[in-house]
C-alpha positions in Angstrom: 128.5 111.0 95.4 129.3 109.4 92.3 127.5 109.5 88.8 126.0 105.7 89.3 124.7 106.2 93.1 122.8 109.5 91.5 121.6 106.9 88.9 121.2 104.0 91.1 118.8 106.9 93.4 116.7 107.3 90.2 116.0 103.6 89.5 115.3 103.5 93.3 112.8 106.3 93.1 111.2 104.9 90.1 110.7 101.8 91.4 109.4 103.3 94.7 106.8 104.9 92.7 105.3 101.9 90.9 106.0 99.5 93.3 107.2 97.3 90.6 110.6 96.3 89.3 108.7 95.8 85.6 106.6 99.0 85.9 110.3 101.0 86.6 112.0 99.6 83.7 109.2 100.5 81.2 109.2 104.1 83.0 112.9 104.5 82.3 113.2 102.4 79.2 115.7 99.8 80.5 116.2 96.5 81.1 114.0 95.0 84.7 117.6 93.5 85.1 119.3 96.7 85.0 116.3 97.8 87.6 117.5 95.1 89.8 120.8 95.2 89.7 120.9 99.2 90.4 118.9 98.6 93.6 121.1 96.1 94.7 123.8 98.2 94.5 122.7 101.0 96.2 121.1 98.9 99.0 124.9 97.1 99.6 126.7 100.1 99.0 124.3 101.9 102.0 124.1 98.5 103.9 120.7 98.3 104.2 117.6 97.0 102.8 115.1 99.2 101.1 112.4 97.8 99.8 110.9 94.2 100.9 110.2 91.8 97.7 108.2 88.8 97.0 107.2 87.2 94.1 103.6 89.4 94.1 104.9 92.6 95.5 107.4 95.3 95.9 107.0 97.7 99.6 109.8 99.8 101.1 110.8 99.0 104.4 111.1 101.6 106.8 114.9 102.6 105.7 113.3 103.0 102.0 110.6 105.1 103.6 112.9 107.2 105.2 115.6 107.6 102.2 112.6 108.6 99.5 111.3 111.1 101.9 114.1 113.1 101.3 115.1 112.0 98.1 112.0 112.9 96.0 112.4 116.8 96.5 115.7 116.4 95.3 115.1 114.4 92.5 112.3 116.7 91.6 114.3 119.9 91.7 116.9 117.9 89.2 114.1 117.3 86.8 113.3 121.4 87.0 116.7 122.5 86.6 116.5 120.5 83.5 113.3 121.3 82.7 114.9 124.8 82.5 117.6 124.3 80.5 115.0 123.2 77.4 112.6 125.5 78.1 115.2 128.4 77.3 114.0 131.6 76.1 110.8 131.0 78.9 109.1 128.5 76.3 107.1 125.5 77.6 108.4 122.9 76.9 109.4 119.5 78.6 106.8 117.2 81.2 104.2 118.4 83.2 102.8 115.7 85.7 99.3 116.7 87.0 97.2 114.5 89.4 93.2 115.4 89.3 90.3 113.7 90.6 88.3 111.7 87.8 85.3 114.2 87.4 87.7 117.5 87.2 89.8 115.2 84.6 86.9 114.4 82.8 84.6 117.7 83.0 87.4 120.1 82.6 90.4 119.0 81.4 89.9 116.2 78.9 87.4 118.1 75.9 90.4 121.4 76.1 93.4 119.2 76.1 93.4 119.1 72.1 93.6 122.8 71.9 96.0 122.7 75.2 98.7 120.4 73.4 97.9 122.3 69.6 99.3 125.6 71.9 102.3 123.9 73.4 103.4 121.1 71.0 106.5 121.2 73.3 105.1 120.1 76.3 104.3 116.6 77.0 101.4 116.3 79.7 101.1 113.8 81.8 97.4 113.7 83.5 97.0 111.0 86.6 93.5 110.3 87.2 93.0 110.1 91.5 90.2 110.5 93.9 92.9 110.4 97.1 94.4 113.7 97.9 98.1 112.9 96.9 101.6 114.9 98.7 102.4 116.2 95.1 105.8 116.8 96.5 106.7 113.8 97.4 104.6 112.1 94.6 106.6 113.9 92.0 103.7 116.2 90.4 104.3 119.8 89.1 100.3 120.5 90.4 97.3 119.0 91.6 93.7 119.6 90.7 91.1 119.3 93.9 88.3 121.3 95.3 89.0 124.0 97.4 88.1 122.9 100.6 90.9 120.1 100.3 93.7 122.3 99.5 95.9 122.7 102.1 97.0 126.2 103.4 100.5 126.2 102.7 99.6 125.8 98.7 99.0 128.5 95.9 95.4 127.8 94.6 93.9 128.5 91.2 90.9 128.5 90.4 90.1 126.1 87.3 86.4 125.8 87.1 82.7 127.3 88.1 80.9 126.6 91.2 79.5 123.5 91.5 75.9 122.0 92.8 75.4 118.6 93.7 72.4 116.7 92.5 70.8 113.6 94.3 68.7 111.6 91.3 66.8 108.5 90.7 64.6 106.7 88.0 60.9 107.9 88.0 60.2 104.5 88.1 62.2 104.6 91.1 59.6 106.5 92.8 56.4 104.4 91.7 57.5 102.4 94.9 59.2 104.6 97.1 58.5 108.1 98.9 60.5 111.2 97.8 63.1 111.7 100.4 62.0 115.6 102.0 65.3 115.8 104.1 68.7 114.4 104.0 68.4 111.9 106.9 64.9 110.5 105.0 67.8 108.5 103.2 68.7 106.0 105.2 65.3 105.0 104.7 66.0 104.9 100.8 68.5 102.3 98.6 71.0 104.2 97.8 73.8 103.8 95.3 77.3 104.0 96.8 80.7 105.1 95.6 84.2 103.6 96.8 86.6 105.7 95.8 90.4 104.8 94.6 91.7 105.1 97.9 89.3 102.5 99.8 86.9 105.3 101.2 83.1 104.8 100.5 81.7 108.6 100.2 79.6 109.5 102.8 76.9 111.9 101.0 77.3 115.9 102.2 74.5 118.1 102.2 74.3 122.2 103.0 71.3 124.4 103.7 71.3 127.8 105.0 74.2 127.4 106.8 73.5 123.7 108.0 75.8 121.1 107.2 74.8 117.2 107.2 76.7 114.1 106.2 74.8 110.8 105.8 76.2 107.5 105.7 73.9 106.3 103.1 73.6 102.5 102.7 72.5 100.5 99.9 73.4 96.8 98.0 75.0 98.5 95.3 78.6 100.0 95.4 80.2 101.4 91.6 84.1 103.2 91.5 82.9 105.2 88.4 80.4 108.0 87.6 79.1 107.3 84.6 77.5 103.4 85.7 76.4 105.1 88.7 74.4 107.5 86.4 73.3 104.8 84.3 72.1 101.8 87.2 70.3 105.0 88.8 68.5 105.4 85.2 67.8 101.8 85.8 66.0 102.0 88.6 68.6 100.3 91.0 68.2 103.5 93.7 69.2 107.0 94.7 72.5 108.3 93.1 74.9 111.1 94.3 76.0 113.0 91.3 77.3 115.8 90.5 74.7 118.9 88.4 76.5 119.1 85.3 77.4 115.4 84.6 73.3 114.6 84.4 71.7 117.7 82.9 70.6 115.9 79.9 68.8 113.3 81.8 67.3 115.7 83.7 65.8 117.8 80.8 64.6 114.6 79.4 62.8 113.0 81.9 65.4 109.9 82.3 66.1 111.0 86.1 64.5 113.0 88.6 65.9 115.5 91.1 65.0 114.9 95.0 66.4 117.2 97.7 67.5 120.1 95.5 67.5 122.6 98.7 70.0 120.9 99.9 72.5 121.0 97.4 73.6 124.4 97.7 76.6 125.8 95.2 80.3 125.6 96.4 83.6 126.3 95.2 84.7 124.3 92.1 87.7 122.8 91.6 91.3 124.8 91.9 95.2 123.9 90.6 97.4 123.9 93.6 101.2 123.6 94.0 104.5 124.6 96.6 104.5 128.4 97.2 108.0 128.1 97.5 109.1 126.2 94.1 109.8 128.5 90.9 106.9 128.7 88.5 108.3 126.6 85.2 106.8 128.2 82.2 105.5 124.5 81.1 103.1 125.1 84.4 102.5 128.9 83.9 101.1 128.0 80.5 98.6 125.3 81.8 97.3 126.9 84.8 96.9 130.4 82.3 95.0 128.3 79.7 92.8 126.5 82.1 92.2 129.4 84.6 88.4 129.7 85.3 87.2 133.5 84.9 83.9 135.0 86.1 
């Protein structure tokens, strides 16, 4: 393989990643032209197409599928080697790509990042807020950030953060008209306040008691992507909200929100930092997962 098919592979990647010609060429700082042209290249030097344009989107065909299956690793394992190279003398140094999900991003990574980046100048962190469960493999991430219970097995686990209690809240006023809910399935009786997340997926709320584990598929006119206007349309009255403890302690303590079906929202396991048992630790990632490792 020559020098310009191993560059032509990159462009390709990059531009499997985004799904954008435009999106590529600000990634790699280069002309959407030069974008183009690359994937041309490579597509008529291998004689067959892979990816399907139009004028609104970019998808890989089923050739394209198949070639960045195998080609992310190895591109990945190019950026460590060189990764390595400037993080000689085991200092971290170069770029760290992290997916979390919004409220670990938010509750436990974003108020330490400051003091993170002031005790590695050198590294350059690159945090992808995501509610899916991503293949950080193929995807191209050092680490990943998700509860426990969604790690899969074949993944080291860290743990990053202290158990965690749900809370299900509403408006006093909320109340004036409605019965307290006394057990989970009382809600679908209730208006509740939904939440689609990134992905597509509408949570379905998730309750434990001694043991006992319900889901309900709560319904309700209202449907937010984002925490925080959750919080704030239950505040207003507009229904039942699924939050977690620690975002809505304040409005607890003052009043602003009540707390219904508290014995059902037993603790579980907070949030670990996962990555491939079998890729070499790169001190940029030893650093992060030491500073942000949760401790009894």
């Amino acid at each position: 393989m020559n020098r310009n098919q191993l560059t032509h592979l990159a462009v390709f990647s990059a531009v499997a990643a985004h799904r954008s010609f435009r999106a590529a060429a600000q990634e790699l700082a280069i002309a959407p032209s030069a974008v183009s042209h690359a994937v041309s290249s490579l597509e008529q030097h291998l004689g067959v197409r892979l990816l399907a344009r139009t004028t609104r989107s970019v998808s890989l065909t089923e050739e394209g599928t198949l070639l960045l299956a195998r080609l992310g690793p190895a591109l990945n394992e190019i950026d460590l080697a060189l990764d390595a190279v400037t993080e000689a003398g085991n200092r971290p140094a170069g770029n760290l790509r992290i997916t979390a999900p919004r409220f670990a991003a938010d509750l436990l990574i974003a108020p330490r990042l400051g003091d993170f980046l002031s005790a590695f100048p050198d590294i350059t962190l690159e945090l992808t807020d995501e509610d899916g469960f991503t293949d950080i493999v193929a995807a191209g991430y050092d680490a990943g950030i998700r509860l426990k219970e969604s790690v899969e097995g074949d993944m080291i686990a860290v743990r990053i953060g202290p158990p965690m209690r749900s809370a299900i809240i509403a408006a006093p006023s909320y109340f004036e008209s409605h019965a307290r809910p006394l057990h989970p399935r009382d809600l679908l009786q209730h208006r509740c306040i939904r939440r689609r997340f990134s992905n597509g997926t509408i949570y379905n709320w998730e309750f434990e008691k001694q043991g006992q584990e319900i889901t309900v598929p709560i319904t309700g006119p209202l449907i937010l992507g984002e925490d925080r206007p959750i919080i704030v349309a239950a505040m207003a009255g507009a229904g039942l909200a699924f939050s977690f403890e620690t975002r809505v302690r304040s409005e607890l303590a003052d009043g602003r929100l009540v707390r219904v079906l508290d014995d059902w929202c037993e603790p579980y396991p907070g949030p670990c930092l996962y990555y491939p048992s079998r890729r070499q630790m790169r001190p940029a990632l030893r650093a992060f997962i030491e500073f942000f490792r949760f401790s009894d």
